[in-house]
Each structure stands twice: as C-alpha cells, then as structure tokens.
C-alpha positions as CSV (number, residue, x, y, z in Angstrom):
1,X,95.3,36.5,-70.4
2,X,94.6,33.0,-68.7
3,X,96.4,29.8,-68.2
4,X,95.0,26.8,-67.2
5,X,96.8,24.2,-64.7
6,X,95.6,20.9,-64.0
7,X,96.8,19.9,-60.2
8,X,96.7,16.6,-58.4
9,X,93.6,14.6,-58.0
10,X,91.9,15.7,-54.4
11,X,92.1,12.2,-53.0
12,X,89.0,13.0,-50.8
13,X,86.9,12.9,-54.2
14,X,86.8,10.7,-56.6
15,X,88.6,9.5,-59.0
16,X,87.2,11.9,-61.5
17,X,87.2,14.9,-59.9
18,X,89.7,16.9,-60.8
19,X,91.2,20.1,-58.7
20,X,92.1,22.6,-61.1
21,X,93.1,26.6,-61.6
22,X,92.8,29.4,-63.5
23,X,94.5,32.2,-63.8
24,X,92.2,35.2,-64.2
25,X,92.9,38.9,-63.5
26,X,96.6,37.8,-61.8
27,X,94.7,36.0,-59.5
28,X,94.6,31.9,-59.2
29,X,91.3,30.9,-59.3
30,X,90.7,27.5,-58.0
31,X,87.6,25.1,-59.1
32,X,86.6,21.7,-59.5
33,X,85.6,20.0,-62.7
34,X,83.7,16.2,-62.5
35,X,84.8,14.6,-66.2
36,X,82.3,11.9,-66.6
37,X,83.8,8.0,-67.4
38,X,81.7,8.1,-71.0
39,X,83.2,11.6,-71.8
40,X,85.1,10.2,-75.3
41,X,86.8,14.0,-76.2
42,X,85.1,13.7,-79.4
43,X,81.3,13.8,-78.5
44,X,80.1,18.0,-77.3
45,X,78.5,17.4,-73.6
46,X,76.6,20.3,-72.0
47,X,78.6,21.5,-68.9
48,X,76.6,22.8,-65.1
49,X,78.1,25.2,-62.7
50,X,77.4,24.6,-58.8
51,X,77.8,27.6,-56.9
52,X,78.7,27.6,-53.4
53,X,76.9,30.0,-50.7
54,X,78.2,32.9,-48.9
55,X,81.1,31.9,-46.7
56,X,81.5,28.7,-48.2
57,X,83.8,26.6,-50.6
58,X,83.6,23.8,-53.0
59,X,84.0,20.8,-50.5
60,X,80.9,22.1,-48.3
61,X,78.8,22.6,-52.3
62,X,80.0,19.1,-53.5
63,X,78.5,17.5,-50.0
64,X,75.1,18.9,-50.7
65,X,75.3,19.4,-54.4
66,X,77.0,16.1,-55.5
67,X,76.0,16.0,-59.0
68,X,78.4,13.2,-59.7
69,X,76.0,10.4,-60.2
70,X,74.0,12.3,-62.7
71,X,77.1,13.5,-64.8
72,X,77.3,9.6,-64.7
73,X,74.5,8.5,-66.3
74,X,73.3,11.8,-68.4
75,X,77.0,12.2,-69.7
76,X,77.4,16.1,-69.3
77,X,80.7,18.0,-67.1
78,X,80.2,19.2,-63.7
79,X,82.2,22.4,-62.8
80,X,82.3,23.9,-59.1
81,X,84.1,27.3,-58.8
82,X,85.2,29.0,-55.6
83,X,84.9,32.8,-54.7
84,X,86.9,35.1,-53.4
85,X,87.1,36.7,-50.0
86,X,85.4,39.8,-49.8
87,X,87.1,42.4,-47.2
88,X,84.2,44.5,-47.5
89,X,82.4,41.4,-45.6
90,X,84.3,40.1,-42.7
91,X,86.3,38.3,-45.3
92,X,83.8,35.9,-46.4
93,X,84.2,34.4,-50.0
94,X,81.4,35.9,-51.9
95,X,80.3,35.8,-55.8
96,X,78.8,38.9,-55.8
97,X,81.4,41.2,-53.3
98,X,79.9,44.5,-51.6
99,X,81.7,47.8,-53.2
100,X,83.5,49.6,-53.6
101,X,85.2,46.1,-55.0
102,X,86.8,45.6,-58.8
103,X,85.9,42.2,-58.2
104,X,83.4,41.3,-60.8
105,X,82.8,37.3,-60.9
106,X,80.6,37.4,-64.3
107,X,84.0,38.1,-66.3
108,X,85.5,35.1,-64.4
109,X,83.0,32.6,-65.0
110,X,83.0,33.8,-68.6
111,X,86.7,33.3,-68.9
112,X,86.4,30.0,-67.7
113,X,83.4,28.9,-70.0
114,X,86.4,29.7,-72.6
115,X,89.0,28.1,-70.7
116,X,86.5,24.7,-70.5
117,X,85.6,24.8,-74.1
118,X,89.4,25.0,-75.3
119,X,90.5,22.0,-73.4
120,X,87.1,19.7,-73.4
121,X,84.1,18.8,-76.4
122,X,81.1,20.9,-74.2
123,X,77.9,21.9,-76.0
124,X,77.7,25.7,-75.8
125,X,74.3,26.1,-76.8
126,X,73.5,23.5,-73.3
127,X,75.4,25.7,-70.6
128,X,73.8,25.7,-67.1
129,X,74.1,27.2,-63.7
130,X,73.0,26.4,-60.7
131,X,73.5,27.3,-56.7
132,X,72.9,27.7,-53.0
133,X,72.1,30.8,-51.2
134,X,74.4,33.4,-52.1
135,X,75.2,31.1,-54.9
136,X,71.7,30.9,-56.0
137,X,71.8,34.8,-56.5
138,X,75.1,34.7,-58.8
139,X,73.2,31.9,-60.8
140,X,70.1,34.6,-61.3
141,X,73.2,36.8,-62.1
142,X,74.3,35.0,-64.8
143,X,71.2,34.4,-65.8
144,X,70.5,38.5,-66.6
145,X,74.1,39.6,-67.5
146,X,75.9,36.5,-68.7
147,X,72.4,35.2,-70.7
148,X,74.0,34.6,-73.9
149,X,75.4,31.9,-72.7
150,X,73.5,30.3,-69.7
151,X,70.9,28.1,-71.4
152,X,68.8,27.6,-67.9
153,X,69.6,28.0,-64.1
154,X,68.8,26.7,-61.1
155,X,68.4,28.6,-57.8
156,X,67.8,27.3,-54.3
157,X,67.6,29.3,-51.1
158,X,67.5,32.8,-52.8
159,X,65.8,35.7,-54.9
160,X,67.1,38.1,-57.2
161,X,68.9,41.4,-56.3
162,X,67.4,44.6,-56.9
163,X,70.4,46.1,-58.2
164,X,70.5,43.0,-60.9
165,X,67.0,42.8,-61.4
166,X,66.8,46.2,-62.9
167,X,69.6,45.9,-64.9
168,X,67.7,42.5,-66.4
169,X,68.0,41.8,-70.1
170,X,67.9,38.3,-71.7
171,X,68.5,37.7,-74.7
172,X,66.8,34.5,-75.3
173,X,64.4,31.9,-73.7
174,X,65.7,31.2,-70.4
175,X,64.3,28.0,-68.3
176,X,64.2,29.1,-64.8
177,X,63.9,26.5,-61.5
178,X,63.5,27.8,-58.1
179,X,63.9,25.9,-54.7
180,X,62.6,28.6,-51.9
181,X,61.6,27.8,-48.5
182,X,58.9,30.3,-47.3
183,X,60.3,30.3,-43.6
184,X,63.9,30.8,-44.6
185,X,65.4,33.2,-42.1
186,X,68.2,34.2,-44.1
187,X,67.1,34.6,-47.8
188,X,63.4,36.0,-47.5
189,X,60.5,35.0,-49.5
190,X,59.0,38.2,-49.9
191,X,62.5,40.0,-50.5
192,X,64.2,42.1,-48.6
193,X,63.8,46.0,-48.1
194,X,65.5,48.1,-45.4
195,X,65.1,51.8,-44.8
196,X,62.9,52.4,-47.5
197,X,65.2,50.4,-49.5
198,X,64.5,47.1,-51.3
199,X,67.7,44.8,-51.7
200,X,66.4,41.7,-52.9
201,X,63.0,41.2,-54.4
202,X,60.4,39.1,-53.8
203,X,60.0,35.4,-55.5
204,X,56.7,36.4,-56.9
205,X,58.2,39.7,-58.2
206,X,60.8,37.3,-59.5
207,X,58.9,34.5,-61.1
208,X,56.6,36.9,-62.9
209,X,59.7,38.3,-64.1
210,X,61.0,35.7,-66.2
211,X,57.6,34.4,-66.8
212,X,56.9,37.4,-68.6
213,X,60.0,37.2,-70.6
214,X,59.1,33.9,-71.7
215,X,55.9,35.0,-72.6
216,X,54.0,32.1,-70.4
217,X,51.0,32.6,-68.9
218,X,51.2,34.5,-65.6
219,X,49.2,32.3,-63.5
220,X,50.8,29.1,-62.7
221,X,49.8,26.1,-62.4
222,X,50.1,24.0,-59.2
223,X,50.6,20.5,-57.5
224,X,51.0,18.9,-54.5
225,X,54.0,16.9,-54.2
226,X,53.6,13.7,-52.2
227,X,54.7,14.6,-48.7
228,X,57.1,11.5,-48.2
229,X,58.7,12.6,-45.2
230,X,56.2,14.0,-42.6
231,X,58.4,14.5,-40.0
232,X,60.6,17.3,-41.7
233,X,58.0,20.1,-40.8
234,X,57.2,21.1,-44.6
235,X,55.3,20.4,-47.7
236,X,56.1,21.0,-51.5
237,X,53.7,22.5,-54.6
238,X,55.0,22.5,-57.7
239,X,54.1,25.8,-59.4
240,X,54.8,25.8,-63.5
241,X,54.7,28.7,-65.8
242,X,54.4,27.7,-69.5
243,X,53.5,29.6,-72.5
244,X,49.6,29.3,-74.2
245,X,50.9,26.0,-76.2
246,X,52.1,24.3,-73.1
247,X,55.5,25.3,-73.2
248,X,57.4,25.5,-69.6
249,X,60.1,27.9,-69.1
250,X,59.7,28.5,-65.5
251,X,59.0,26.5,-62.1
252,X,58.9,26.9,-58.6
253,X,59.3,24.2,-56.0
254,X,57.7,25.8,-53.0
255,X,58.8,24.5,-49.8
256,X,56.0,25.4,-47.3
257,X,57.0,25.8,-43.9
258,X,60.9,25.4,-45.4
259,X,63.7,26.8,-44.5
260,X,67.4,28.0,-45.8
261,X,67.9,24.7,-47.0
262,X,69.1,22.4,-49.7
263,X,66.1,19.6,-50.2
264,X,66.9,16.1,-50.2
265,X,70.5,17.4,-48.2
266,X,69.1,19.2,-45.5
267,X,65.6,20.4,-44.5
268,X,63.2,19.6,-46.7
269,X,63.0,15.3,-47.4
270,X,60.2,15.5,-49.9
271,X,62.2,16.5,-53.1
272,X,66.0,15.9,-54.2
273,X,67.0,20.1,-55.3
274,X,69.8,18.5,-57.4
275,X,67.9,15.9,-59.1
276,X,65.1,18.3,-59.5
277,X,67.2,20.8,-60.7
278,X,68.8,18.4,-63.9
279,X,65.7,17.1,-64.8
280,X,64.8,21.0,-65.5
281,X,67.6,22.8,-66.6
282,X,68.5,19.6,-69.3
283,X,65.3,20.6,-71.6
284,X,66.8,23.5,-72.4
285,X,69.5,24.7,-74.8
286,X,70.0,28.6,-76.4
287,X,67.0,28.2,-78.5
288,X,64.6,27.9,-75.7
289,X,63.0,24.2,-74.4
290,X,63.8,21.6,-76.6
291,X,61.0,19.5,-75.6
292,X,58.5,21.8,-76.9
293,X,59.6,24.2,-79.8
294,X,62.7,26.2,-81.3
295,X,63.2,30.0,-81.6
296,X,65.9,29.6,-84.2
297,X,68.3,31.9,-82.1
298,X,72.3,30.4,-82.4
299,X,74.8,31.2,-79.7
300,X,78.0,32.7,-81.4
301,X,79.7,30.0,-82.3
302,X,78.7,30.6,-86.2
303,X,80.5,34.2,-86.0
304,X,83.9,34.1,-87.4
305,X,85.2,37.4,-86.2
306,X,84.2,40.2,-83.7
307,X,86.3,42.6,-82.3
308,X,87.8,44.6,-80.7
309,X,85.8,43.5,-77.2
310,X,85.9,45.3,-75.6
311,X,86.1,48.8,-77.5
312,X,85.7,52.5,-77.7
313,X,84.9,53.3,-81.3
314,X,84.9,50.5,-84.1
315,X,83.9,46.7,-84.1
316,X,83.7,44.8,-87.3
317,X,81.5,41.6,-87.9
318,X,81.7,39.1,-90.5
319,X,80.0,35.8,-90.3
320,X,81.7,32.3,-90.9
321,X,79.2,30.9,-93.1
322,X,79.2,34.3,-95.2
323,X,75.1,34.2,-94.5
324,X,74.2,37.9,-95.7
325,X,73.5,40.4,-92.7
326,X,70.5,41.7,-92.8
327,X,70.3,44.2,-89.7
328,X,72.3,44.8,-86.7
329,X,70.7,46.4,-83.4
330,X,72.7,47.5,-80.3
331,X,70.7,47.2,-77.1
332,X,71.6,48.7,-74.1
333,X,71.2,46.8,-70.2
334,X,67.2,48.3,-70.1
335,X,66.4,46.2,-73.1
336,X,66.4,50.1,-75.4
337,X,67.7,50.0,-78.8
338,X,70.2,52.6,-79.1
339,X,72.0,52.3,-82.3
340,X,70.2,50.4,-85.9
341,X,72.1,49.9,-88.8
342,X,69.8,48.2,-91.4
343,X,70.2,46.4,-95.1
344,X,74.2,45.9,-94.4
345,X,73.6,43.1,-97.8
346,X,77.0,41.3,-96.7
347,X,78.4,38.5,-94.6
348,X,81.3,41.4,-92.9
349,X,80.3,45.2,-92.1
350,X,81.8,47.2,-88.9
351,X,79.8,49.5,-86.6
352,X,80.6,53.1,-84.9
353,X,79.2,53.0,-81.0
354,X,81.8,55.8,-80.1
355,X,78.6,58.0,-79.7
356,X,77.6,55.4,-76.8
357,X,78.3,55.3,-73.1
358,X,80.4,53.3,-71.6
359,X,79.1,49.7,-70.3
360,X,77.5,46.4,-71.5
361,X,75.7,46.3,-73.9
362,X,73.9,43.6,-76.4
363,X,74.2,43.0,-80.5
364,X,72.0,41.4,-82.1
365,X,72.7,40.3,-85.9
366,X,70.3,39.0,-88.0
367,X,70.4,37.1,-91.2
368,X,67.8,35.8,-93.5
369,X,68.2,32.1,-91.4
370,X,69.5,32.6,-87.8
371,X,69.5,35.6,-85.5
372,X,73.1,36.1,-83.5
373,X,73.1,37.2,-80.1
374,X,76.6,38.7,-78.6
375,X,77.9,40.7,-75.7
376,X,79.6,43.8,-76.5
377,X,81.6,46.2,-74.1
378,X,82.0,49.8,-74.7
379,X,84.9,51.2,-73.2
C-alpha cells in the first residue's frame, strides 16, 4: 500500500516544482515532480525520471539536470526521486544498494509510475529515464528489469553492471543515449573488473548490447561534433546505431579526453547532456522510434484484469477489448521460454506457473491485432 502527500512548494525552486512523498514499503519516499504551466489535466504528457548519482540528492541533480525549460516548451512532467542511504556503503544514498540489502529501488520507481498516473494525464507508452553516475546505472537498470514500461533512457557518466547485464531481457524496442567520458576516473570506459571479477562492463560491450537487441547494424556510424569550446580539454563524436532501413535506436556521445562529468554543466562545453538527452529519448514511445516505424507492441493499458501479482500458482487474464487470445508465453529473466499455452480462442483464460521458480518473469499475450507485454512475479 502507498499514499501520496503533496507538501509545501520548496521555495528555492520554482514555482512549479513541487516537493512531494510517497509512501512505499513503510518508508517516506521523497521526490520532486516539475508540472509544466500548459499541463491542462486532460491532455496524456509523457513523464522523465532524473536520477541523482551516488551520494547525492535531488537539489545537487536539478542544478545539473534542470530540465525545467524543456518540460516548458515540449509539455511533458519531470520527476526527480531520491535514494536511500545504504549502510552497506558508508551511508551514501544509492539506487542500486550493496547486499545483503531488501532494498530494491525498481519496485519503488514502479510504484510511483502508478502513483503519477493516478493523480496526473501522463502517456504510458512515452515513459523515460534518465541519470548521472550511479544514477545513470539505475537508468540502464530500468531499462533491463523495468522495460515494460521505460520507453527510452538516457545515461551519462556510467556503464551497465554485470550482475544486470546478464540478467538483460527487453521486451520491446528500447532507444538508448549514452554520455561517457573516456577519461572518467570513477565510471570506467572499458568497465570494471577486479580479481578476476568484472563488475561493470565495458561501453562497447554495452552499446553492442542493445544494438543487437534492436536489431541495428553493429557498426556505427560517426561524426565529429563542432568542438565549440576548445579550452575544456575534450572533443565529442557522435556514434549512431540504426537498423538496415535507417532506423536509430541507439547513440553514443563520446566525450574524448572527458571526464565524470555532466556536459554542458560541468566538463565537457561542446554538447548540453540534458538537451541531448530529450531530443533522443522523445522519438520513442513502447512501440519502438516513432519517427521511423511501429512494432505494433501495446503497453498494458488495454488489459482489464491480471492477477494475483505477484503469485504462486494461478493468474487469470482477460482482455478489455474482449480481442481473442491467441497464445500466451512465459519468459523467464535469460530471454528462455518456459511455459506456452497456445489456441486459448477467448478474450479471459488463467495459467498454472506453480511448476516455476520463484522470480521475475515476463508474459507475453498475443492476439490477432496487438501483442501484450507484462511483468509477472512468482512467488
């Protein structure tokens, strides 16, 4: 169970920034949502999330992520979160905390893209995510184990980490923007591996990744970007990976000679991250790059009912629109299919994963029109 309270206005911002909590897991969790002036309550806007690095908070995140003027003039809702302190870390408040921890931050931002959707018009097929650092690597998180609904992500100052990346299994075409410096000190270009042991991998491990998944080409394509600052010790290419037609799902900026920085904040002068990151992440919805083609794959919005989620044994299905289910597959987090149940002929059937282990696990449902994508959880 969660409550939402709104709180007084943080006179520090502006006017339509809005402190707010939620209360997840008996825990108040605090964030900030940006309501543009042209939100109406009527129209569906898509909604970002701006995570804050390790260590930090949402003040520190809106001072280098201020996406306020954009939310201005491309009318969507800004939301920045805070994490917890980790006491497996000094204390520091991290999204993704060391274990042994029962702090899992995926089930939090979830919750509070349901929270956000019962109290304002947002577009769920247009949900982004975006961060720093630390934050960067909850974004690529998100992006893997919360894909259903993150339509595209941005990630600055940070790779993926192994532990996530092998656990990687989208669901649907996922636009993907990075912002690495290839001097950072703290996030490493070429990953990060210790003892015979690889914690975070490297951006071209990570690029080819989800330029596989997209099924683009796998060499990228590259430009110089006009050095306008030569005194900030680094240069930008812009590498793109699109699909045989010319479709982009994923880019890099890479910040030559950069370092763990935020561009047009800090460090690199050539490129604005956050203005760079919008113009990316906004071609995308659910279905894939709306500038270029359509997959024809819904977000659950169209599903009436599904439940128990989580559960043990039993979950039924049965679609609003009473479209006839043709198939039902139950994928588990390496992408395996572990459970089919085929020519169902009906808009409502139920499904036995008691035979299944515990975990997350993916359903897709597919009709004749549309194919469904939803996260299920075995207990």
């Amino acid at each position: 169970m969660f409550i939402i309270f709104a709180l007084q206005i943080n006179l520090c911002l502006s006017q339509t920034f809005f402190n707010q909590n939620l209360l997840y897991d008996n825990i108040e969790r605090e964030y900030v949502i940006y309501i543009p002036s042209s939100y109406d309550g009527l129209t569906p806007v898509p909604l970002i999330f701006s995570f804050h690095g390790g260590g930090g908070n949402i003040q520190e995140n809106i001072l280098i992520n201020d996406l306020s003027e954009l939310a201005e003039s491309e009318n969507f809702i800004a939301v920045y979160p805070q994490a917890l302190p980790d006491p497996n870390d000094d204390g520091g408040n991290l999204w993704i905390h060391k274990e042994p921890t029962d702090v899992d931050d995926v089930f939090f931002i979830e919750a509070l893209i349901d929270s956000i959707a019962e109290n304002y018009q947002i577009d769920e097929s247009r949900i982004y995510a975006c961060g720093y650092s630390h934050g960067g690597g909850f974004a690529l998180s998100l992006a893997c184990r919360l894909n259903e609904k993150i339509a595209a992500i941005g990630v600055v100052a940070r790779t993926t980490l192994t532990s996530i990346h092998n656990i990687c299994n989208p669901v649907h075409p996922t636009g993907i923007i990075t912002i690495l410096g290839t001097d950072d000190p703290i996030s490493l270009y070429e990953g990060l591996t210790a003892f015979g042991v690889e914690y975070w991998i490297s951006a071209q491990e990570m690029h080819s990744f989800w330029a596989n998944y997209n099924n683009c080409e796998l060499a990228a394509s590259v430009l110089d970007v006009p050095d306008i600052d030569p005194f900030d010790g680094s240069i930008v290419e812009r590498h793109s990976w699109s699909t045989s037609d010319g479709c982009k799902y994923v880019e890099e900026l890479k910040v030559i000679g950069g370092g763990h920085d935020w561009p047009g904040s800090f460090g690199n002068m050539d490129i604005n991250a956050t203005q760079e990151i919008w113009n990316f992440v906004s071609n995308y919805s659910i279905n894939g790059n709306s500038t270029c083609n359509s997959l024809g794959i819904n977000i659950n919005t169209e599903i009436n009912k599904f439940y128990p989620n989580p559960t043990s044994n039993i979950f039924h299905i049965e679609l609003k629109d009473l479209d006839s289910i043709e198939c039902i597959s139950v994928i588990d987090p390496t992408g395996k299919i572990v459970l089919n149940k085929i020519s169902v002929h009906g808009f409502k059937t139920q499904l036995d994963i008691s035979a299944l282990k515990a975990g997350f696990y993916m359903i897709s449902i597919v009709t004749p029109t549309k194919t469904f994508i939803k996260r299920l959880i075995k207990k």
